[in-house]
DRENBA-926590 format. One record per residue (C-alpha): residue in one letter; x, y, z; residue number from 1. Coordinates in steps of 0.05 Angstrom, whole numbers. Layout:
N
rest / east / north / up / nr
A / X / Y / Z / NUM
...
***
This chain:
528
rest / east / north / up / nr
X / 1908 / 1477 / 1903 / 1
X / 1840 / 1487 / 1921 / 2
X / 1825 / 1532 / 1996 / 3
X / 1829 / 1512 / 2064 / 4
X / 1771 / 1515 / 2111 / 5
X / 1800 / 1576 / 2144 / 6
X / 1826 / 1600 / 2080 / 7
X / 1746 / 1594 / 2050 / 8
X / 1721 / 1630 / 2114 / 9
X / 1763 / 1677 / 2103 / 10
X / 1753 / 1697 / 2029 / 11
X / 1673 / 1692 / 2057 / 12
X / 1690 / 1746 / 2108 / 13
X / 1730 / 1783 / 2062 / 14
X / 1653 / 1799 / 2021 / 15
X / 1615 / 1816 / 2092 / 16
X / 1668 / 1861 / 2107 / 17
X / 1662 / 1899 / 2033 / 18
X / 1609 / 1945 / 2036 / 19
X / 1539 / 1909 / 2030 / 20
X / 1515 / 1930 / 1955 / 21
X / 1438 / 1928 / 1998 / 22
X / 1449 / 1985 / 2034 / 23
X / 1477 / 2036 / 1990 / 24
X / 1443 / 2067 / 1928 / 25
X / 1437 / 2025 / 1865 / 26
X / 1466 / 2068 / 1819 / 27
X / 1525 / 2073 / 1863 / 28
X / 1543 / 1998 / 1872 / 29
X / 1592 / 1960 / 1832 / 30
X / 1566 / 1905 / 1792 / 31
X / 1612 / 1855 / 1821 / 32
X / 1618 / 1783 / 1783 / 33
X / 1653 / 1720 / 1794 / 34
X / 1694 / 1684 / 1736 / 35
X / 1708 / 1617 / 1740 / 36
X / 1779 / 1626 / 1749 / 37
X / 1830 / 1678 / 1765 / 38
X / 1851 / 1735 / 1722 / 39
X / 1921 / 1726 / 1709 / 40
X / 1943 / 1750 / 1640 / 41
X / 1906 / 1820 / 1611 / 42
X / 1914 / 1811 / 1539 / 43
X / 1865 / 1779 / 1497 / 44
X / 1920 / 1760 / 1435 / 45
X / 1970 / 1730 / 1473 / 46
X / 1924 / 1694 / 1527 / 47
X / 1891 / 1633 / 1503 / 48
X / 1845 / 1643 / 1567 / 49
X / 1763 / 1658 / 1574 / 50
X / 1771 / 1697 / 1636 / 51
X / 1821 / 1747 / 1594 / 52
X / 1772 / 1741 / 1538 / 53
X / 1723 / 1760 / 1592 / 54
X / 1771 / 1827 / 1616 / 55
X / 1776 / 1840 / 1542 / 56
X / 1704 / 1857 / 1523 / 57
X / 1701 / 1908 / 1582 / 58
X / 1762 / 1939 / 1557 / 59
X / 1773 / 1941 / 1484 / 60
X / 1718 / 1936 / 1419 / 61
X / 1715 / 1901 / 1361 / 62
X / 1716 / 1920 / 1287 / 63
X / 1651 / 1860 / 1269 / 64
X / 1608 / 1836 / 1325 / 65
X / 1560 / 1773 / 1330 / 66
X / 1488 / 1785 / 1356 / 67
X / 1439 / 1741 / 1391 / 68
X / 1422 / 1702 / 1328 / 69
X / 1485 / 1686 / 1297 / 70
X / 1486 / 1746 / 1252 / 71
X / 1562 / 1784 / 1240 / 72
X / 1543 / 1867 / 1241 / 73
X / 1587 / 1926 / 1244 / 74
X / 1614 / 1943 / 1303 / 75
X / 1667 / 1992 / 1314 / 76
X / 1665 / 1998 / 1232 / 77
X / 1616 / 2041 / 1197 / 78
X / 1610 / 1983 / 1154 / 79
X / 1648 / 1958 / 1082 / 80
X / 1645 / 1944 / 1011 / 81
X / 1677 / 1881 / 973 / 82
X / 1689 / 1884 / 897 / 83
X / 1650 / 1832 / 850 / 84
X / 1708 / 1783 / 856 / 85
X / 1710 / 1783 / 933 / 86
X / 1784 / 1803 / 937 / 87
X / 1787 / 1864 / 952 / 88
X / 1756 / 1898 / 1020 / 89
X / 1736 / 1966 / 1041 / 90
X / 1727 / 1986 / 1104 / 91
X / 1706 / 2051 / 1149 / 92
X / 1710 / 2063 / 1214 / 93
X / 1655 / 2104 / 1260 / 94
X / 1655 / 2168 / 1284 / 95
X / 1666 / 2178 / 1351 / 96
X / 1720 / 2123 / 1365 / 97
X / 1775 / 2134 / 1417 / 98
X / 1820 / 2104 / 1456 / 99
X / 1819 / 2117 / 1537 / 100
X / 1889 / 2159 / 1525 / 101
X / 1849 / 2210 / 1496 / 102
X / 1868 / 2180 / 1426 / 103
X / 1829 / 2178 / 1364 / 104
X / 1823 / 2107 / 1335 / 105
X / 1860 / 2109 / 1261 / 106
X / 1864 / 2052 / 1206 / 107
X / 1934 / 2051 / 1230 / 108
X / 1918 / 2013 / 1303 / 109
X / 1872 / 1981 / 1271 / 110
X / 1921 / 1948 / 1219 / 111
X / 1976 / 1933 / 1269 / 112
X / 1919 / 1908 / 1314 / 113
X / 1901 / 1860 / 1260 / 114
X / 1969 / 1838 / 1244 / 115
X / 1986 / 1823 / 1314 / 116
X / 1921 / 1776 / 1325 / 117
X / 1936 / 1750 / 1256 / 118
X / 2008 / 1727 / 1282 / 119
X / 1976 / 1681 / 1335 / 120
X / 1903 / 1657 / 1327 / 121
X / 1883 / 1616 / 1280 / 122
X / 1835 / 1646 / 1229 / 123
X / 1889 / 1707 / 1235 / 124
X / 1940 / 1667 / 1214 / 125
X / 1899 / 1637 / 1153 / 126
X / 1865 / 1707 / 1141 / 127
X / 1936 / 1749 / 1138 / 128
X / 1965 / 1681 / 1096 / 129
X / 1918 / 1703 / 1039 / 130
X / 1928 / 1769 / 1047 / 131
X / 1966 / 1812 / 992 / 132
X / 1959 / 1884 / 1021 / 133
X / 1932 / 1912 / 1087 / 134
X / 1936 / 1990 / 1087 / 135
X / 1901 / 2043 / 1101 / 136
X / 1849 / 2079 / 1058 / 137
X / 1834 / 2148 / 1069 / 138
X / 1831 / 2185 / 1148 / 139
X / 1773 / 2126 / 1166 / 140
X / 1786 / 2074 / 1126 / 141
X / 1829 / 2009 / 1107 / 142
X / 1830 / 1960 / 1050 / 143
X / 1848 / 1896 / 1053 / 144
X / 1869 / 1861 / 986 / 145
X / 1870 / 1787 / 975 / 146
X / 1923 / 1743 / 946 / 147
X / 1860 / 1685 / 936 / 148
X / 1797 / 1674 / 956 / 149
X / 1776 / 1665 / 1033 / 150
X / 1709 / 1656 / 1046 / 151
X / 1696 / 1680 / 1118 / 152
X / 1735 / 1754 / 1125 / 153
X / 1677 / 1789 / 1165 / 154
X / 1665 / 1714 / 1199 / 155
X / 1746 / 1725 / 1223 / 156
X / 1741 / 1800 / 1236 / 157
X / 1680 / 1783 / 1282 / 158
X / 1711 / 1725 / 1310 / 159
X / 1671 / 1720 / 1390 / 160
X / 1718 / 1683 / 1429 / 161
X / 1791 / 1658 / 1437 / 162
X / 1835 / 1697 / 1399 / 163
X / 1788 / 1759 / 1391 / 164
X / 1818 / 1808 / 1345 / 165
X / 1801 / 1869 / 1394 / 166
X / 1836 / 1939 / 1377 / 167
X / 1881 / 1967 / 1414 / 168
X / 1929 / 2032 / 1392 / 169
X / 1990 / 2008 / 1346 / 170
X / 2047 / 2034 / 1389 / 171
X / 2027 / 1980 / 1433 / 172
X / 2009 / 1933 / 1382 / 173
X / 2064 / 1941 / 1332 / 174
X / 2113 / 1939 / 1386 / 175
X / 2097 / 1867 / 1437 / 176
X / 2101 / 1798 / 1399 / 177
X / 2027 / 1760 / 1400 / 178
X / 2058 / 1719 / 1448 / 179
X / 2079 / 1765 / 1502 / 180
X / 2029 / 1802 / 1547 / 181
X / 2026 / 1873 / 1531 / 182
X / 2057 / 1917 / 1584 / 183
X / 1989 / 1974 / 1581 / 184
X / 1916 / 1965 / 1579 / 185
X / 1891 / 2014 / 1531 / 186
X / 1826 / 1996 / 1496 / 187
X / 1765 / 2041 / 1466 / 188
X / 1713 / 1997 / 1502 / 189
X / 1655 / 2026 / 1540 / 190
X / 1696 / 2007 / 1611 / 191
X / 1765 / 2026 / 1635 / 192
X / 1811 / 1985 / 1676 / 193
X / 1838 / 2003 / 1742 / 194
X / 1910 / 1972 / 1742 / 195
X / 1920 / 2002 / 1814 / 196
X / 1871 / 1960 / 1840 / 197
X / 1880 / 1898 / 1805 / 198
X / 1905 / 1838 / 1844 / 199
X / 1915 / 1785 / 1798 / 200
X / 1878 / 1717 / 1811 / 201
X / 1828 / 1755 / 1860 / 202
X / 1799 / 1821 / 1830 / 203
X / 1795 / 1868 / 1774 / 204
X / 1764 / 1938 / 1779 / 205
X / 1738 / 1979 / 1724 / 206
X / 1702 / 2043 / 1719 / 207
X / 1645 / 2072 / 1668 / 208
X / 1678 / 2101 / 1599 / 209
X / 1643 / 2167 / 1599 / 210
X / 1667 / 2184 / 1529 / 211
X / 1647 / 2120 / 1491 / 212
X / 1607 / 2129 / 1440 / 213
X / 1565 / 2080 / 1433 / 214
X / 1531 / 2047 / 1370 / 215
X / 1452 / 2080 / 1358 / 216
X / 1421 / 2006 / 1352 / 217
X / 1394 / 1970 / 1410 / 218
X / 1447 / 1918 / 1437 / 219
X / 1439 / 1844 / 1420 / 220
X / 1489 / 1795 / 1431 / 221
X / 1561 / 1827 / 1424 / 222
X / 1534 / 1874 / 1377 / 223
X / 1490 / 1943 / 1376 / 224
X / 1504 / 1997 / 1426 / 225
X / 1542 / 1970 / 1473 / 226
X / 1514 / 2019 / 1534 / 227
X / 1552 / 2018 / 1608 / 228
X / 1496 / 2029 / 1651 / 229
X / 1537 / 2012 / 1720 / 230
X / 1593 / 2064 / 1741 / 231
X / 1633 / 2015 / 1768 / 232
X / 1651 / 1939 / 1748 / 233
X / 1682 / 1888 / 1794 / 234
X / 1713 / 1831 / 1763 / 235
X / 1715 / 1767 / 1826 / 236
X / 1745 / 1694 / 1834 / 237
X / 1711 / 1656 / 1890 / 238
X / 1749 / 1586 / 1880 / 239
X / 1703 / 1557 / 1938 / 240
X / 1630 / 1543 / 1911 / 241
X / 1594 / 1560 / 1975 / 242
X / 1622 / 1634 / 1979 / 243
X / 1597 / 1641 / 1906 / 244
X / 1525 / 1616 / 1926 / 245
X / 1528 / 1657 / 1991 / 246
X / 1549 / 1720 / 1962 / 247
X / 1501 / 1710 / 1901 / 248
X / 1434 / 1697 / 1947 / 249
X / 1458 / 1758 / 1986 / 250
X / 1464 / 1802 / 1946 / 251
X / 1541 / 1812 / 1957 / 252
X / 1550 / 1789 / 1874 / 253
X / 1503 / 1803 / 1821 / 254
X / 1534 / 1754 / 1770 / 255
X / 1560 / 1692 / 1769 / 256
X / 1595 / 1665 / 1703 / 257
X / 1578 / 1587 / 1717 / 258
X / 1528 / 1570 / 1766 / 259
X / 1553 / 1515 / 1814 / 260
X / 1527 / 1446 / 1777 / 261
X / 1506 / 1418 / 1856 / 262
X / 1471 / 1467 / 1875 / 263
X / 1423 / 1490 / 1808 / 264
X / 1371 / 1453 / 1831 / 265
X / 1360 / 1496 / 1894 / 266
X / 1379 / 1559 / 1867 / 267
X / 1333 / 1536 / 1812 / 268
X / 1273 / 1556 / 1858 / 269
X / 1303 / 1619 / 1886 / 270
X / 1251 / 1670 / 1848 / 271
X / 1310 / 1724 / 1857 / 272
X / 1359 / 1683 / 1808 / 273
X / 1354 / 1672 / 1743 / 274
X / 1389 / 1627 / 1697 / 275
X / 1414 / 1636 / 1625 / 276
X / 1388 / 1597 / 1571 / 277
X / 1427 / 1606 / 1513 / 278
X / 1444 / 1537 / 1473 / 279
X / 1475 / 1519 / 1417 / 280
X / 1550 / 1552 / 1403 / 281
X / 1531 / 1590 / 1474 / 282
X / 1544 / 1517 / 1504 / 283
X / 1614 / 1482 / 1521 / 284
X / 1644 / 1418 / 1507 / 285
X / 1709 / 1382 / 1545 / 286
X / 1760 / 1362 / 1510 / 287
X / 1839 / 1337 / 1521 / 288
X / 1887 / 1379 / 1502 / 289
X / 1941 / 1323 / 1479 / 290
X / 2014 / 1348 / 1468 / 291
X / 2033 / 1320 / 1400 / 292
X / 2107 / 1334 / 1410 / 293
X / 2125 / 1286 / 1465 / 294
X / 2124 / 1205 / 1457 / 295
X / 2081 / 1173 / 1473 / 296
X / 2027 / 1216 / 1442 / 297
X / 2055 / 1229 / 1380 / 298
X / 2033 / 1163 / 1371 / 299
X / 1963 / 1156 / 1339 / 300
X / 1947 / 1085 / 1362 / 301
X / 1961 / 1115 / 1440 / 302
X / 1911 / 1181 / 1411 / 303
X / 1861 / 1140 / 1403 / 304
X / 1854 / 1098 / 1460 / 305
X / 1857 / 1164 / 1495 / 306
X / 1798 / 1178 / 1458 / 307
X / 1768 / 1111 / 1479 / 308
X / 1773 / 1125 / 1544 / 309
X / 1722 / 1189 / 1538 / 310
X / 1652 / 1157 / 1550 / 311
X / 1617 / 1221 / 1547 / 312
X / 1557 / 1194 / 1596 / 313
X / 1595 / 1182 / 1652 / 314
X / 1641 / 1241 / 1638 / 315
X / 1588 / 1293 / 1647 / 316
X / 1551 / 1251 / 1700 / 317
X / 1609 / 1267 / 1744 / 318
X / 1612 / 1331 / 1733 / 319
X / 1544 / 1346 / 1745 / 320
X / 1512 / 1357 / 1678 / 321
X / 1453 / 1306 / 1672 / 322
X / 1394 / 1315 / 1657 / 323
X / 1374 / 1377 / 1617 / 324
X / 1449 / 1405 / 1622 / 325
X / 1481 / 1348 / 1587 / 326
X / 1484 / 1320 / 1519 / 327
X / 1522 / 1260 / 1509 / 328
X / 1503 / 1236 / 1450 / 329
X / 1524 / 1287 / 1408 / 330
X / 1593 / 1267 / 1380 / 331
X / 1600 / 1331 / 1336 / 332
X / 1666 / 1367 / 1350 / 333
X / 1637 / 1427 / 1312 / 334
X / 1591 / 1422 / 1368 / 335
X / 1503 / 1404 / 1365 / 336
X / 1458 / 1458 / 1346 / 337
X / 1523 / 1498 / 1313 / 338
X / 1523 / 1507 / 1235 / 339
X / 1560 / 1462 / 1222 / 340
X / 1543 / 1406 / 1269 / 341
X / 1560 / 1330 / 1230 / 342
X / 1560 / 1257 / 1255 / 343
X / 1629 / 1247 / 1222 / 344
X / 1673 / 1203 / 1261 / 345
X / 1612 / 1171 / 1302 / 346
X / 1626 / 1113 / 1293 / 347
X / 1693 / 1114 / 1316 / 348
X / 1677 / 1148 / 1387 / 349
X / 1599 / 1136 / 1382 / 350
X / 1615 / 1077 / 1436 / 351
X / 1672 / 1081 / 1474 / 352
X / 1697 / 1033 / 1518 / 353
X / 1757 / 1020 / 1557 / 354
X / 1772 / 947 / 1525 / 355
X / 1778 / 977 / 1460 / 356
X / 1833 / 1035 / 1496 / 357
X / 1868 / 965 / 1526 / 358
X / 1877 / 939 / 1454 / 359
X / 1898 / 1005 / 1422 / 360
X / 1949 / 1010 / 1463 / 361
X / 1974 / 941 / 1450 / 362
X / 1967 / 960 / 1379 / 363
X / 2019 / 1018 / 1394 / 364
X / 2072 / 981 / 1424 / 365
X / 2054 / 1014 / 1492 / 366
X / 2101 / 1001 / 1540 / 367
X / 2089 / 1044 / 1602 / 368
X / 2109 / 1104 / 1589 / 369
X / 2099 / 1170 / 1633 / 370
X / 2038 / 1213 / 1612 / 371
X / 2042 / 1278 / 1650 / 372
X / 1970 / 1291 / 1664 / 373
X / 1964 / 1376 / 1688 / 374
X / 1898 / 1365 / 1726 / 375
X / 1867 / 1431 / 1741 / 376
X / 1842 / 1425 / 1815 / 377
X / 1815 / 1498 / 1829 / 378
X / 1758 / 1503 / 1772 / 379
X / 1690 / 1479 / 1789 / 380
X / 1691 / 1456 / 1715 / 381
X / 1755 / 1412 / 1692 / 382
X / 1764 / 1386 / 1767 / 383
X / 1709 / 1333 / 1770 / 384
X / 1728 / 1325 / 1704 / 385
X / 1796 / 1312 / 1698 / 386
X / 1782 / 1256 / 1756 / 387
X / 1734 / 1217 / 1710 / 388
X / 1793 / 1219 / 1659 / 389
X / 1852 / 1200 / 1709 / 390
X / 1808 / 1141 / 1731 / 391
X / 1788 / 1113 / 1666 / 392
X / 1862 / 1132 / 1632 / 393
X / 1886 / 1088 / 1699 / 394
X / 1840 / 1036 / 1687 / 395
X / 1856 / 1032 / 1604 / 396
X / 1925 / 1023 / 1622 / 397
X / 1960 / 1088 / 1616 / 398
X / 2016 / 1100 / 1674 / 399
X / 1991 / 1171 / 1691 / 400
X / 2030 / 1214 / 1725 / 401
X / 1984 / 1262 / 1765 / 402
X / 2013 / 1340 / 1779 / 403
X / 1951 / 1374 / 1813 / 404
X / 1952 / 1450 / 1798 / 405
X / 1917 / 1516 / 1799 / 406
X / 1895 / 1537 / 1731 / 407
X / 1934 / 1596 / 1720 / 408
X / 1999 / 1549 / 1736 / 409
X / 1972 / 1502 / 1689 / 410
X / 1969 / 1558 / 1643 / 411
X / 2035 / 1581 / 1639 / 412
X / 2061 / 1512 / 1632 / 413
X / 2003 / 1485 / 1579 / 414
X / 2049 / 1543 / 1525 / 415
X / 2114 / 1517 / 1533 / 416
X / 2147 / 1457 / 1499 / 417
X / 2180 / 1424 / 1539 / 418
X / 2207 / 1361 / 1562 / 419
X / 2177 / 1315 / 1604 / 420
X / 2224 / 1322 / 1658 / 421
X / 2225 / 1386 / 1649 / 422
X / 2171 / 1420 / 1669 / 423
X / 2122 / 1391 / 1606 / 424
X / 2061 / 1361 / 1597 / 425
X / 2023 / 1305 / 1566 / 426
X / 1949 / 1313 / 1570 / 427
X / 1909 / 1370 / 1601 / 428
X / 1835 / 1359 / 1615 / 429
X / 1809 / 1424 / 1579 / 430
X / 1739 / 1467 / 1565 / 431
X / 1725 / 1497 / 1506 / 432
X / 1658 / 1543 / 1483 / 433
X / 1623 / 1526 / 1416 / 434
X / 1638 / 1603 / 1404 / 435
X / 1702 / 1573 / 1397 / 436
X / 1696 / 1498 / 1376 / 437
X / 1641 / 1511 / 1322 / 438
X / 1680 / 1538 / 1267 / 439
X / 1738 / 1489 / 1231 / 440
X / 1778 / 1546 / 1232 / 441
X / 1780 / 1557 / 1302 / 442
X / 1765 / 1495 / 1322 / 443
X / 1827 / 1474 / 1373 / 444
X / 1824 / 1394 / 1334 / 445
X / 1828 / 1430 / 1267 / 446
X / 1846 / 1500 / 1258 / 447
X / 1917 / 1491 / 1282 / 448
X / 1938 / 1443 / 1242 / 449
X / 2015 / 1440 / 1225 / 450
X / 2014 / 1504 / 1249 / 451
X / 2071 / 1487 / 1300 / 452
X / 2032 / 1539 / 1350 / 453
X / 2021 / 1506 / 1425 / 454
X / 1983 / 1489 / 1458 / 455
X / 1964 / 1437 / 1408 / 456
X / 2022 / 1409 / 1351 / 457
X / 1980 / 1372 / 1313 / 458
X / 1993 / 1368 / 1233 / 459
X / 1948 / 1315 / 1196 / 460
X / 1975 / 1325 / 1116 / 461
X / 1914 / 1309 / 1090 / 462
X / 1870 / 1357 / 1120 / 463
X / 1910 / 1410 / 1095 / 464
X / 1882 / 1417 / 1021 / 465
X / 1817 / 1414 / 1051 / 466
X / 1828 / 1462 / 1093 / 467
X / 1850 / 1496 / 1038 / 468
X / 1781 / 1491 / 1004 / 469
X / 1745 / 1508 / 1064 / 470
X / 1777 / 1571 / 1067 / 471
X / 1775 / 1593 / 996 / 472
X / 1698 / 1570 / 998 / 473
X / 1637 / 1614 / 1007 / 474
X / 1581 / 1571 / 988 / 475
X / 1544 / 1539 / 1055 / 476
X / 1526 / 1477 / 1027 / 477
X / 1595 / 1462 / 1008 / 478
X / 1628 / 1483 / 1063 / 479
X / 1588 / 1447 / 1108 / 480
X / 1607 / 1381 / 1077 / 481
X / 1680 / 1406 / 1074 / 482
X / 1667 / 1420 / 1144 / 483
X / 1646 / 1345 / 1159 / 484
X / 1708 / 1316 / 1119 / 485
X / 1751 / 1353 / 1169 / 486
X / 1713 / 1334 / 1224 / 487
X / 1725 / 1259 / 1212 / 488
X / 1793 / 1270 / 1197 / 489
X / 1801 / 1300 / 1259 / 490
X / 1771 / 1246 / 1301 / 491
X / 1807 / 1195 / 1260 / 492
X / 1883 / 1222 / 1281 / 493
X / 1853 / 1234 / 1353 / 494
X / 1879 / 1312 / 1347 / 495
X / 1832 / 1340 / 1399 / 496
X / 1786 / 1281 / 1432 / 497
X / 1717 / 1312 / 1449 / 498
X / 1686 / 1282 / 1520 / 499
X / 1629 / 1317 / 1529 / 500
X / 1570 / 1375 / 1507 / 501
X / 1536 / 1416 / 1566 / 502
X / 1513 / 1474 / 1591 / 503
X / 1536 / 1501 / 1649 / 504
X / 1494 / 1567 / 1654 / 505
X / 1511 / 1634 / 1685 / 506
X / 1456 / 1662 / 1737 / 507
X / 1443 / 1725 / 1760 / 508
X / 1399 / 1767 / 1815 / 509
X / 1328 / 1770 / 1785 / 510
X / 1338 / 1852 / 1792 / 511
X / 1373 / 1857 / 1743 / 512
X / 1350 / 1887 / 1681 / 513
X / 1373 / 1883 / 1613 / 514
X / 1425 / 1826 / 1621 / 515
X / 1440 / 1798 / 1546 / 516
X / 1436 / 1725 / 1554 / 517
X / 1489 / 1704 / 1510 / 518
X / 1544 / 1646 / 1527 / 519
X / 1591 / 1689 / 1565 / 520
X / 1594 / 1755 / 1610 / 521
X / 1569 / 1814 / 1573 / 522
X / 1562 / 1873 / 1621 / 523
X / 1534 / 1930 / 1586 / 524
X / 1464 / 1937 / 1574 / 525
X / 1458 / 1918 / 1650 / 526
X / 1423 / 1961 / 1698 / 527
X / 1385 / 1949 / 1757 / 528
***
């Protein structure tokens, strides 16, 4: 639920009571920024979360990175050689990798790292399914063998967001399922986290890794040398929007992760902010989450006047994003000005309308059934959203049953499969980054299919040979128009109903130097 006035004054007084980061020196202030919603869950496999994606690039590395342009570079590897047939895989790690126990990083965490994330996302799971042999290959190295061909191993290795394949020491790896939280934080990142300080949902605390190593090149993107300039790191949730703007005009936060949408306009003329511009997969898209095991949506006739009832325009008009920060005509799920952005399935949600929902779901047979709508009411993002999609659901028809929650409820429930009356769930108004949407792969409407994994459920039989192809496929041409059959397939069997393109850009104090503009929190490089 969201605060109460005294509740807001009081998380307000709780930042003029913390010691005011204008007064001290500026090498000895936390960088303090604010998330969009609480940190609840502190592993990045078996949380499907951004905020824990967030925690996880302070804490842990990755083997590939992505810079600023798009590009897939060596990260914690020293780099790799494939054979002429593309099966078989060499890797090397860098010197100078450990873990915060003191630890060297060995092939061996890095295996049972791999297999862990390959157990739950979804280009893991594909990746490890064509996978003959992963071993290691000498002190520093590990080779992985194919069974047949897939076309995007560094593309999976350097996956940037939700599930990232981040390292972490195989007696923790090897020993918690991909779907239970690991019970220690230990990364090789250039920050460590201090679990005596955490309080989940409110604040995360992490201090400078003295003995990272970092990489020699400059940092760009996720990639390079990923330098902590700032001893100490502060992780914040500010549900109310005013305390964010407050704290960020005074100095109290350097960073906030999503600017609040009513309020860019002013802070727009504040010379000591400044706004992100990255575009592209660095933007976000909404999207329902649809649960494919319960009636009525297993039903693809009651899918798709879901889908109907998505008119992008007025979707992001009220949440904010007109203008310049909204693009509703793009009706790509692969998400606009991503590689592999197609008008496939336009013409089905090109124009929707609620008359067409009303005569899908006469189609269907509808005949009032329950939807169990989880409408999250404490993010700035998904609540103005998910009240656009409760109204025009209500006004297609649907019999919504509205259970207003805090995210990180939402969260816990969103994994389960369960009944209806039990605690389950029917639609959930979700947000997803083209980091995440813009590959098939990954994509939540087509990179889980049949899977059986939640969230999602989904399994379309005749996207899975071409799925097939698009794995096995390394040619860009062709796997761009593999891309675009998927795509329409997609929209066709309503798996994952886009509603919406924007950008909803961070901001930070003008002071900063050296902030890396790219789609979500990256704190090193930053100094002031």
């Amino acid at each position: 639920m969201m605060l109460s006035r005294r509740q807001t004054l009081a998380a307000a007084a709780a930042l003029v009571a913390a010691p005011r980061l204008a007064s001290a020196q500026a090498q000895d202030r936390p960088f303090r920024f604010v998330v969009n919603v609480g940190l609840q869950n502190l592993d990045p496999i078996s949380s499907p979360s951004f905020v824990t994606r967030n925690f996880g690039y302070l804490v842990f590395d990755t083997l590939v990175s992505l810079d600023g342009a798009g590009n897939y570079k060596p990260q914690m590897l020293e780099g790799w050689d494939v054979s002429a047939d593309r099966l078989t895989w060499r890797f090397r790690l860098r010197d100078g990798l450990a873990f915060h126990d003191g630890n060297p990083v060995t092939p061996e965490d890095v295996i049972a790292s791999l297999k862990r994330w390959g157990a739950r996302d979804s280009i893991g799971r594909r990746l490890m399914a064509a996978t003959a042999e992963l071993v290691p290959d000498g002190p520093k190295g590990f080779r992985l063998t194919l069974s047949r061909p897939f076309g995007g191993v560094i593309e999976a290795l350097g996956k940037p967001s939700v599930h990232v394949p981040m390292i972490m020491p195989a007696r923790i790896a090897g020993a918690t399922p991909p779907t239970q939280q690991v019970s220690e934080i230990v990364g090789s990142g250039p920050f460590i986290f201090n679990r005596a300080e955490w309080v989940p949902g409110d604040r995360a605390h992490f201090t400078r890794n003295e003995k990272y190593v970092p990489r020699s090149e400059p940092a760009d993107g996720l990639s390079g040398g990923k330098v902590a300039k700032v001893n100490r790191v502060e992780m914040l949730t500010l549900p109310d929007i005013a305390v964010r703007y407050a704290a960020l005009t005074r100095g109290e936060v350097d960073y906030l992760e999503y600017a609040p949408v009513d309020l860019i306009p002013r802070m727009r003329r504040d010379r000591n902010l400044t706004f992100a511009k990255a575009s592209g997969r660095a933007e976000l898209i909404y999207a329902v989450s649809i649960n494919h095991f319960e009636a009525p949506m297993d039903n693809v006739l009651v899918r798709r006047a879901l889908q109907q009832c998505l008119d992008r325009a007025e979707v992001l008009a009220g949440a904010g994003f007109g203008g310049d920060l909204g693009n509703p005509d793009c009706t790509s799920m692969l998400m606009c000005g991503a590689p592999f952005e197609s008008d496939a399935g336009k013409d089905i949600i090109g124009n929707p309308s609620i008359d067409k929902a009303k005569a899908l779901l006469a189609e269907a047979g509808y005949k009032n059934e329950k939807i169990v709508l989880l409408h999250p009411l404490d993010s700035p993002l998904l609540n103005p959203y998910g009240s656009v999609l409760i109204d025009r659901m209500k006004r297609a028809g649907f019999n919504v049953d509205v259970q207003g929650l805090e995210w990180s409820a939402i969260a816990q429930r969103w994994v389960q499969r369960n009944p209806l009356d039990q605690g389950g769930w029917s639609v959930i108004p979700v947000v997803y980054t083209g980091f995440d949407m813009s590959d098939p792969l990954s994509n939540l409407g087509i990179g889980f299919n049949c899977t059986g994994n939640q969230p999602w459920g989904y399994c379309v039989d005749r996207m899975k040979p071409v799925l097939e192809r698009f794995e096995a496929e390394s040619d860009p041409a062709r796997r761009k128009a593999l891309a675009a059959e998927l795509q329409l397939m997609a929209t066709e069997d309503a798996t994952f109903p886009i509603a919406g393109q924007f950008r909803s850009p961070a901001v930070w104090r003008s002071e900063l130097k050296g902030v890396i503009d790219f789609g979500f929190p990256v704190i090193w490089n930053i100094e002031r």
